[in-house]
GUDOVO-186174 format. One record per residue (C-alpha): residue in one letter; x, y, z; residue number from 1. Coordinates in pm, whole numbers, plus 32768, in hexadecimal, padded with zeros to 4 digits. Each point is the difference from the previous one (the first is absolute). Example, Ala and Ser with C-alpha at 12.3 -4.5 7.8 and 13.67 -1.06 7.14 Angstrom:
<torlum><code>A</code><east>84CE</east><north>7E3E</north><up>830C</up><pos>1</pos></torlum>
<torlum><code>S</code><east>8089</east><north>8158</north><up>7FBE</up><pos>2</pos></torlum>
% end
This chain:
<torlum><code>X</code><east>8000</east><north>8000</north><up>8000</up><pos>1</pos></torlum>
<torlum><code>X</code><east>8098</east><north>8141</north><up>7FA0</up><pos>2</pos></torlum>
<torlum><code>X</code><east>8041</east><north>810A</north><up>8127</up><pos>3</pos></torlum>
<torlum><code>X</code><east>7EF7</east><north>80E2</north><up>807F</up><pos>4</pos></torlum>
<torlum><code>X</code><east>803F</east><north>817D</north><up>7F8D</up><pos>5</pos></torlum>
<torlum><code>X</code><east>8004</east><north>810A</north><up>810C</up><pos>6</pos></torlum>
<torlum><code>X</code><east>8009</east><north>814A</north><up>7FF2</up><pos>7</pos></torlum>
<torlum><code>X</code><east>805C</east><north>80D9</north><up>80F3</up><pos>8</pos></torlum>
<torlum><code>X</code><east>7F97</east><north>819B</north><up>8022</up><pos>9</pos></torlum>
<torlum><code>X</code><east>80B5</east><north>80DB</north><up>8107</up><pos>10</pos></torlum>
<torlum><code>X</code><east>7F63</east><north>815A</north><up>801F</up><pos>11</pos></torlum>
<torlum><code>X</code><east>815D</east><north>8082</north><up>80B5</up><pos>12</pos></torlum>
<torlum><code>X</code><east>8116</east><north>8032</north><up>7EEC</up><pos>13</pos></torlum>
<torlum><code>X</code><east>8124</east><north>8014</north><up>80D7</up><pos>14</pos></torlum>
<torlum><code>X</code><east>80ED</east><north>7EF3</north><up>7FE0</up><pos>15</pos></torlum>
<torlum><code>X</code><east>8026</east><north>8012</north><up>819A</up><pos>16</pos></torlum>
<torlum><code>X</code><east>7E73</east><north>7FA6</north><up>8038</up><pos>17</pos></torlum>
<torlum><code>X</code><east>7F96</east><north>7F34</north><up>80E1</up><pos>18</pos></torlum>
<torlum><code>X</code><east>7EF9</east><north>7FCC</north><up>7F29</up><pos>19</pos></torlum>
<torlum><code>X</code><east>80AE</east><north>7F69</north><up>7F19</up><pos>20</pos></torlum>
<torlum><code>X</code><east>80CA</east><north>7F04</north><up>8108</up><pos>21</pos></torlum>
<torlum><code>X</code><east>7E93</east><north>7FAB</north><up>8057</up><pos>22</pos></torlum>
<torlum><code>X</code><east>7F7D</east><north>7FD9</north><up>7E8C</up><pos>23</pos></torlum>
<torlum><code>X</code><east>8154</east><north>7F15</north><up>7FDD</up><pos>24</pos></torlum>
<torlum><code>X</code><east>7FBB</east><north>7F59</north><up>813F</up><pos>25</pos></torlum>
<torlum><code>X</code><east>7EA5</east><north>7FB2</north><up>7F74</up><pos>26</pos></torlum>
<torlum><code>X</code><east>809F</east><north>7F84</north><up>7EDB</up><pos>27</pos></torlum>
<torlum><code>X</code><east>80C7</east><north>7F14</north><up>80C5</up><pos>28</pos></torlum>
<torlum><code>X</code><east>7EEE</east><north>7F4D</north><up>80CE</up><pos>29</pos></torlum>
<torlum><code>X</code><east>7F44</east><north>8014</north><up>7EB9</up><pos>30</pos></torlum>
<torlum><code>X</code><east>80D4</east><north>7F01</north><up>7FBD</up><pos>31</pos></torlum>
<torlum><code>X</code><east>8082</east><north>7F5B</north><up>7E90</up><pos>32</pos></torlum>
<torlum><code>X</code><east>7F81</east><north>8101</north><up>7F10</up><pos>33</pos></torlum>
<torlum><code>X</code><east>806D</east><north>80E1</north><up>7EDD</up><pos>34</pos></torlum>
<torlum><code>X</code><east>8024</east><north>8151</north><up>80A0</up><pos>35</pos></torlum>
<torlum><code>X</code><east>7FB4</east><north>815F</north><up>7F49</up><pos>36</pos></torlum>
<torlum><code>X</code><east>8022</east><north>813A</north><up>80B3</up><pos>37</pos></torlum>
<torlum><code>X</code><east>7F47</east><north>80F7</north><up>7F36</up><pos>38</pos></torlum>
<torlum><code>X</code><east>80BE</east><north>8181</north><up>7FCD</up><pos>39</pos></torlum>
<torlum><code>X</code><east>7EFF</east><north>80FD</north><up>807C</up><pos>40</pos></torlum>
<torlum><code>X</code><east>80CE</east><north>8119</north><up>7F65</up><pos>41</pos></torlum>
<torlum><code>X</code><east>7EDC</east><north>8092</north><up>7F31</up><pos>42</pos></torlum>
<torlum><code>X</code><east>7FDC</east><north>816C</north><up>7FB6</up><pos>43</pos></torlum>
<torlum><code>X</code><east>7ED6</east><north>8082</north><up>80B2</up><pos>44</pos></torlum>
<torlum><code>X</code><east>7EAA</east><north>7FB8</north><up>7F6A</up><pos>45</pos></torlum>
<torlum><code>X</code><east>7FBA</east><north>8111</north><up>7F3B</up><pos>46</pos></torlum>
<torlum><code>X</code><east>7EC0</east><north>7FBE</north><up>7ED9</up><pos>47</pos></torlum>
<torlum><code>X</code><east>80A6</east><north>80ED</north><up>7F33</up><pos>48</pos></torlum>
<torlum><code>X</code><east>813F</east><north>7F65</north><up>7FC9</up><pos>49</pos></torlum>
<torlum><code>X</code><east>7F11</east><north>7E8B</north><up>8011</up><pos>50</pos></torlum>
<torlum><code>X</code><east>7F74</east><north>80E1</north><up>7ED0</up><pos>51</pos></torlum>
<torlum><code>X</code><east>811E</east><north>805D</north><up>7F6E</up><pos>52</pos></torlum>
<torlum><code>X</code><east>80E6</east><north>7EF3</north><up>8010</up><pos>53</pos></torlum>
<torlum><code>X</code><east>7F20</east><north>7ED4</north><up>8063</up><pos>54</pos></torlum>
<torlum><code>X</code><east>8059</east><north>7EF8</north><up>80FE</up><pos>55</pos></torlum>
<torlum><code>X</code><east>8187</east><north>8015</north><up>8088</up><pos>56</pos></torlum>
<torlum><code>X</code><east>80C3</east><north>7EF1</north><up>7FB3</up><pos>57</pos></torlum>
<torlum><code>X</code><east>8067</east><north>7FCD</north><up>815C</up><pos>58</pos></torlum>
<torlum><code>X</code><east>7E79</east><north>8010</north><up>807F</up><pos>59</pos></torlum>
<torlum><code>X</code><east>7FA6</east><north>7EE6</north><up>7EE9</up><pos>60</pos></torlum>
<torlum><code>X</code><east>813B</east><north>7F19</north><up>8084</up><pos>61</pos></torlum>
<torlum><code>X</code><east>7F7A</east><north>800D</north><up>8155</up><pos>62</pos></torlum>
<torlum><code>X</code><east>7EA2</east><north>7FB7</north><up>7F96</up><pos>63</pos></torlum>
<torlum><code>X</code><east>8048</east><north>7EE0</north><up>7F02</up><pos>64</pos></torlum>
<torlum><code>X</code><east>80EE</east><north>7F8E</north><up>8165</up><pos>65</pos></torlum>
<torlum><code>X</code><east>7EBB</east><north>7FE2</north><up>80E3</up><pos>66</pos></torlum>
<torlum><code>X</code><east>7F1C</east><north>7F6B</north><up>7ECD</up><pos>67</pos></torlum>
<torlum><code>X</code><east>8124</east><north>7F0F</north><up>7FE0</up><pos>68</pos></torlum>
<torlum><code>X</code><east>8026</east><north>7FAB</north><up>8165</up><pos>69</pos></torlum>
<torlum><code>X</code><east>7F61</east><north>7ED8</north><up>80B3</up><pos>70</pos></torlum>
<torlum><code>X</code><east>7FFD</east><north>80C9</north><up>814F</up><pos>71</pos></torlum>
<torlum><code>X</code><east>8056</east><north>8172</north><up>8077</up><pos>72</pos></torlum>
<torlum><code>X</code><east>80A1</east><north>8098</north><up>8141</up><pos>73</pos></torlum>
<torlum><code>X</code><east>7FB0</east><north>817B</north><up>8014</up><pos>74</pos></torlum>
<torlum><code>X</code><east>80FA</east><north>8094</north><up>8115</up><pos>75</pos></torlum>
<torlum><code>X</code><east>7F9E</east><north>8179</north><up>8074</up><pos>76</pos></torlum>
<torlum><code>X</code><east>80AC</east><north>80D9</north><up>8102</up><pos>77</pos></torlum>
<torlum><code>X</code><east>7EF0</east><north>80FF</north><up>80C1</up><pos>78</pos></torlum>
<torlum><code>X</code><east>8042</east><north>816A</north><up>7FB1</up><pos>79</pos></torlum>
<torlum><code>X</code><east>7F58</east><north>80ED</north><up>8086</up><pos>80</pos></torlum>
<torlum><code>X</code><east>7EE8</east><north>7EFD</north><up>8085</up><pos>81</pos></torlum>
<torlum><code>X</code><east>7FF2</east><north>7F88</north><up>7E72</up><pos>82</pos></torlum>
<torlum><code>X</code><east>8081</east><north>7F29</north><up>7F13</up><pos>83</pos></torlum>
<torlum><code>X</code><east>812D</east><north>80B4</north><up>7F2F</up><pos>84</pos></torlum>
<torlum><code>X</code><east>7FCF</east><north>80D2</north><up>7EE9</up><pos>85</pos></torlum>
<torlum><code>X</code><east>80E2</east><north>7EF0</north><up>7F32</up><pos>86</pos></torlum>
<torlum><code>X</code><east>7F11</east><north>7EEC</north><up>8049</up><pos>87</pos></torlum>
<torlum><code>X</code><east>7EB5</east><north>80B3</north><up>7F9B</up><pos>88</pos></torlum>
<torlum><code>X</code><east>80AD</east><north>80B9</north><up>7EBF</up><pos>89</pos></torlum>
<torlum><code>X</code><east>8022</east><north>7EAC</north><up>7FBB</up><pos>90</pos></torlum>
<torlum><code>X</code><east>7EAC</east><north>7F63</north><up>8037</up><pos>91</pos></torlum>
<torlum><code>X</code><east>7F86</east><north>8150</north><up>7F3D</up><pos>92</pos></torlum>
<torlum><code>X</code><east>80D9</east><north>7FC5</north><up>7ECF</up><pos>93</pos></torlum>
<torlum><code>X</code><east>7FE6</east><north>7E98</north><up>801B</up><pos>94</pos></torlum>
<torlum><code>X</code><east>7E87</east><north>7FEC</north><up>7FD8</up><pos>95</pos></torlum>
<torlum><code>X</code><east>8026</east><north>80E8</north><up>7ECE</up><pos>96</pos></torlum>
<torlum><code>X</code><east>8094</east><north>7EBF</north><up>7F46</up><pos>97</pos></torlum>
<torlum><code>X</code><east>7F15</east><north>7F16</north><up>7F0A</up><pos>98</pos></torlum>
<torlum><code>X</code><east>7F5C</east><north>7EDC</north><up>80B1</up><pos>99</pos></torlum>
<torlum><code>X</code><east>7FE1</east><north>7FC3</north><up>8173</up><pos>100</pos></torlum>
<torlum><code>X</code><east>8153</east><north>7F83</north><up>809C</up><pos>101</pos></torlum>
<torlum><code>X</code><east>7F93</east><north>7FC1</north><up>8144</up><pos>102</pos></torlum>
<torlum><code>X</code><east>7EC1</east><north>7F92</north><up>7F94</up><pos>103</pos></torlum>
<torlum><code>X</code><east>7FEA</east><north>7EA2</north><up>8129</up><pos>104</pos></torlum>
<torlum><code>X</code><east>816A</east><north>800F</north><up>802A</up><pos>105</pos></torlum>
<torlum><code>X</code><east>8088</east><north>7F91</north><up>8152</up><pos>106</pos></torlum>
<torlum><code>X</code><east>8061</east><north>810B</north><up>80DB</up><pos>107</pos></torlum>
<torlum><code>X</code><east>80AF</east><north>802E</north><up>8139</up><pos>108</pos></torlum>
<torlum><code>X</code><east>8011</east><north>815D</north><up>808E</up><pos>109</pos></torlum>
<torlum><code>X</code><east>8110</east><north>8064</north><up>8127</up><pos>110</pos></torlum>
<torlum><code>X</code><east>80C3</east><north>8133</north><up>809D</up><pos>111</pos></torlum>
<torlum><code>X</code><east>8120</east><north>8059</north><up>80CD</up><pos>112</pos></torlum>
<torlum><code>X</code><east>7FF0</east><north>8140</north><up>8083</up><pos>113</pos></torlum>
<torlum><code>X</code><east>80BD</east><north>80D1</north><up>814A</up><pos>114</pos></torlum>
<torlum><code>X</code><east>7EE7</east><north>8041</north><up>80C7</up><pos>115</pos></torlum>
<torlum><code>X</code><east>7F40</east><north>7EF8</north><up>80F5</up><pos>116</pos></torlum>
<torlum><code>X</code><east>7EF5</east><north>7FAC</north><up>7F04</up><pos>117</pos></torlum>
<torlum><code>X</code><east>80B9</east><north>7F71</north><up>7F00</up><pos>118</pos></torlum>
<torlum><code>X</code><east>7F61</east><north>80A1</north><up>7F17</up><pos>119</pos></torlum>
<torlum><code>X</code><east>7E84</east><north>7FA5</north><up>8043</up><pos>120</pos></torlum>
<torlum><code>X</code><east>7F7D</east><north>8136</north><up>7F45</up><pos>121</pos></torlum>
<torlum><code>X</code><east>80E0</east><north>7FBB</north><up>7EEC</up><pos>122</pos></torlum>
<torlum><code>X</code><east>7F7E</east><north>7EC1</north><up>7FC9</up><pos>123</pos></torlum>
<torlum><code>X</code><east>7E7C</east><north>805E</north><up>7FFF</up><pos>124</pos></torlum>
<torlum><code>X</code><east>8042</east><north>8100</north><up>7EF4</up><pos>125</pos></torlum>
<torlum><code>X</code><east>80B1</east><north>7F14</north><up>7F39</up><pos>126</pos></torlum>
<torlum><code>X</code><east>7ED3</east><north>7F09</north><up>800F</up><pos>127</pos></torlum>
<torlum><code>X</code><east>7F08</east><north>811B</north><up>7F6D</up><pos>128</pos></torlum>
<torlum><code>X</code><east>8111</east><north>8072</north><up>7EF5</up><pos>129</pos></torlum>
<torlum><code>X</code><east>8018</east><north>7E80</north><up>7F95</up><pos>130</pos></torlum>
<torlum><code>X</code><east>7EA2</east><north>7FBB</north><up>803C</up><pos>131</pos></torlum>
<torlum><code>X</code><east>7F78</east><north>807E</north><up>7EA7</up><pos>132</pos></torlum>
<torlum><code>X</code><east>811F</east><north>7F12</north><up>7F3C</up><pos>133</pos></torlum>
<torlum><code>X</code><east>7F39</east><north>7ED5</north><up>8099</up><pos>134</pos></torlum>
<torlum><code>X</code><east>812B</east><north>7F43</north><up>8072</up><pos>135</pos></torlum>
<torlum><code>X</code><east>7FD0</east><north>7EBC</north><up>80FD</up><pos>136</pos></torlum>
<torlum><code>X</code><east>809B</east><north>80FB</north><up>80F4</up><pos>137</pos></torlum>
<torlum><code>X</code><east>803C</east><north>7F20</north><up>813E</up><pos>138</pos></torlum>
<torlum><code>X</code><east>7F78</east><north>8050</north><up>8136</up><pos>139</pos></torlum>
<torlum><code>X</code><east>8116</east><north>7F91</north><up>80DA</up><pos>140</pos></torlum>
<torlum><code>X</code><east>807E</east><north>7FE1</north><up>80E2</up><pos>141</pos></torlum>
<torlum><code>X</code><east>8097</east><north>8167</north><up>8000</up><pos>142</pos></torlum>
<torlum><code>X</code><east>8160</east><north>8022</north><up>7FCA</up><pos>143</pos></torlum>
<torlum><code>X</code><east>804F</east><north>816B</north><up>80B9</up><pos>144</pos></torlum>
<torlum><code>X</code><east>8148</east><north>8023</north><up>8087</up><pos>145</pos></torlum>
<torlum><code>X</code><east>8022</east><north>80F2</north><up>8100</up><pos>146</pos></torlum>
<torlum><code>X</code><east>8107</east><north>80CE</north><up>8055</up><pos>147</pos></torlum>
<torlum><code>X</code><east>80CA</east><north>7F6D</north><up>7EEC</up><pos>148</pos></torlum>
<torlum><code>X</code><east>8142</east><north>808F</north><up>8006</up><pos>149</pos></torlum>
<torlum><code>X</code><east>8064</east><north>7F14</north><up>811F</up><pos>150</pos></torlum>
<torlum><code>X</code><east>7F7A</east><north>7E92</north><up>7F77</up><pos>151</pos></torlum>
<torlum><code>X</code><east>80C6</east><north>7FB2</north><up>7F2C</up><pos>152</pos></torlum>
<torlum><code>X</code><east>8153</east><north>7F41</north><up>8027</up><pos>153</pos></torlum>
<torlum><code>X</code><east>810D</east><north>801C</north><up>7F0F</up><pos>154</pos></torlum>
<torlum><code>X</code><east>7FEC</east><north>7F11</north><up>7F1C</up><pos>155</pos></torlum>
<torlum><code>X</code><east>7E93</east><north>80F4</north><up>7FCB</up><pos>156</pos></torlum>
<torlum><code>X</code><east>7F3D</east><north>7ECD</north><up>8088</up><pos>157</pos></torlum>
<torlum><code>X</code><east>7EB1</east><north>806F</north><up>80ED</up><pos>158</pos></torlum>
<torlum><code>X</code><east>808B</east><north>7FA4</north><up>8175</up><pos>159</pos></torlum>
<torlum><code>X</code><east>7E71</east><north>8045</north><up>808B</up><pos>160</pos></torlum>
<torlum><code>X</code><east>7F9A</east><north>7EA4</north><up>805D</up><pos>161</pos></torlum>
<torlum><code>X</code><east>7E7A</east><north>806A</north><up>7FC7</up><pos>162</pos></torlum>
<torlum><code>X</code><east>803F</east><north>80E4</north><up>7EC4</up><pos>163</pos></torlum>
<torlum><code>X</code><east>80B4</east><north>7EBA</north><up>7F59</up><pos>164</pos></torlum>
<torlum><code>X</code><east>7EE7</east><north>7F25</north><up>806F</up><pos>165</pos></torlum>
<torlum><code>X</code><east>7F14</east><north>80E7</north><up>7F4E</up><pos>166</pos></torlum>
<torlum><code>X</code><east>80CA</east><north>801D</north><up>7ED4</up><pos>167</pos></torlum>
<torlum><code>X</code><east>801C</east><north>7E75</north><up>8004</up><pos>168</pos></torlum>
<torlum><code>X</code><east>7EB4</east><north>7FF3</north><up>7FFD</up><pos>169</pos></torlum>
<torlum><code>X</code><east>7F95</east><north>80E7</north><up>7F1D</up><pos>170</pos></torlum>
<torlum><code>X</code><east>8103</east><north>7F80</north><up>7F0A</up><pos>171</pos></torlum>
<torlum><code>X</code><east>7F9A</east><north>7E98</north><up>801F</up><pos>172</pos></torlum>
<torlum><code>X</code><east>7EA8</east><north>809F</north><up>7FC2</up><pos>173</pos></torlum>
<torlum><code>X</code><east>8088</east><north>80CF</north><up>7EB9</up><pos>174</pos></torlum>
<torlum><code>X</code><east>8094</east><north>7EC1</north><up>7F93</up><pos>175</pos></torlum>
<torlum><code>X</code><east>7EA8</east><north>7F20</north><up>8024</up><pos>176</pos></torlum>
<torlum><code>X</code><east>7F40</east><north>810A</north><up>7F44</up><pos>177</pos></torlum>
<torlum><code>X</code><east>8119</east><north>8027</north><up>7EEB</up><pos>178</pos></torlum>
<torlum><code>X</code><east>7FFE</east><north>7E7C</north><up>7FBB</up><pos>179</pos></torlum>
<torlum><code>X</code><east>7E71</east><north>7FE7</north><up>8027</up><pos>180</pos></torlum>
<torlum><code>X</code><east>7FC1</east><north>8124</north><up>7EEA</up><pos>181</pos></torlum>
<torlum><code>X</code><east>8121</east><north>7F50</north><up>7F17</up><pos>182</pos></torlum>
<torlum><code>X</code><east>7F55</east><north>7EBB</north><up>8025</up><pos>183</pos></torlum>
<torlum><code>X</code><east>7EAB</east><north>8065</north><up>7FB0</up><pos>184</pos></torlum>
% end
């Protein structure tokens, strides 16, 4: 059986994130996969340069990615008690594209963020922003880590005992749904 295809979206574009050590963390306990990180370096939505120039070539990579994909992990920091601007400039220009990529795509939605939360709000805004793609966007458990600066060890592997439960079981969950939808 060939590999499943996941695709991974990180709405922080530092190379530092600790979004991104979680997305690749995911990745790991995703287990035996063919892994995509999608580049969310768009220019902003704009209709008039949609207009003028059409789709960006970037913007149509990352969509034929997720239509491709078996399974995605969307990774968003909280800022300013929000997803980022370079995760929903993404969803914008992403559902600009032809067809429906996340049309009953697996799912799994997680944050890292500083403050105690984990990035709670984050997360619920990123369920309505996704919610009109109609992706199989899973319900959980939540992956939030909290104060996230200090979980991580250096290797970038999650130290948080319950965090890496979650993300176990959310990624076992990812998995089930990925192999159920190729199956059917």
């Amino acid at each position: 059986m060939e590999k499943l295809k996941l695709v991974g979206l990180c709405g922080s574009l530092r190379a530092a994130s600790t979004n991104r050590l979680l997305m690749h963390e995911a990745k790991r306990r995703f287990g035996e996969a063919e892994f995509i990180e999608a580049d969310l370096r768009f220019p902003l939505y704009d209709g008039d340069l949609e207009n003028e120039v059409g789709i960006p070539e970037a913007v149509q990579t990352a969509a034929d990615q997720i239509a491709a994909a078996d399974a995605v992990i969307v990774v968003t920091p909280e800022y300013n008690k929000g997803i980022s601007g370079v995760l929903k400039n993404a969803l914008d220009w992403i559902s600009r594209t032809k067809g429906a990529p996340w049309a009953n795509k697996p799912v799994a939605l997680m944050s890292a963020a500083a403050g105690r939360a984990g990035g709670e709000r984050t997360q619920n805004m990123a369920r309505l922003c996704l919610s009109p793609f109609r992706p199989l966007l899973l319900t959980g458990p939540e992956v939030m880590v909290a104060a996230t600066s200090s979980q991580w060890d250096e290797e970038g592997r999650l130290i948080n005992e319950i965090n890496a439960k979650a993300l176990d079981e959310l990624m076992a969950a990812l998995r089930r749904h990925a192999e159920a939808c190729r199956a059917a």
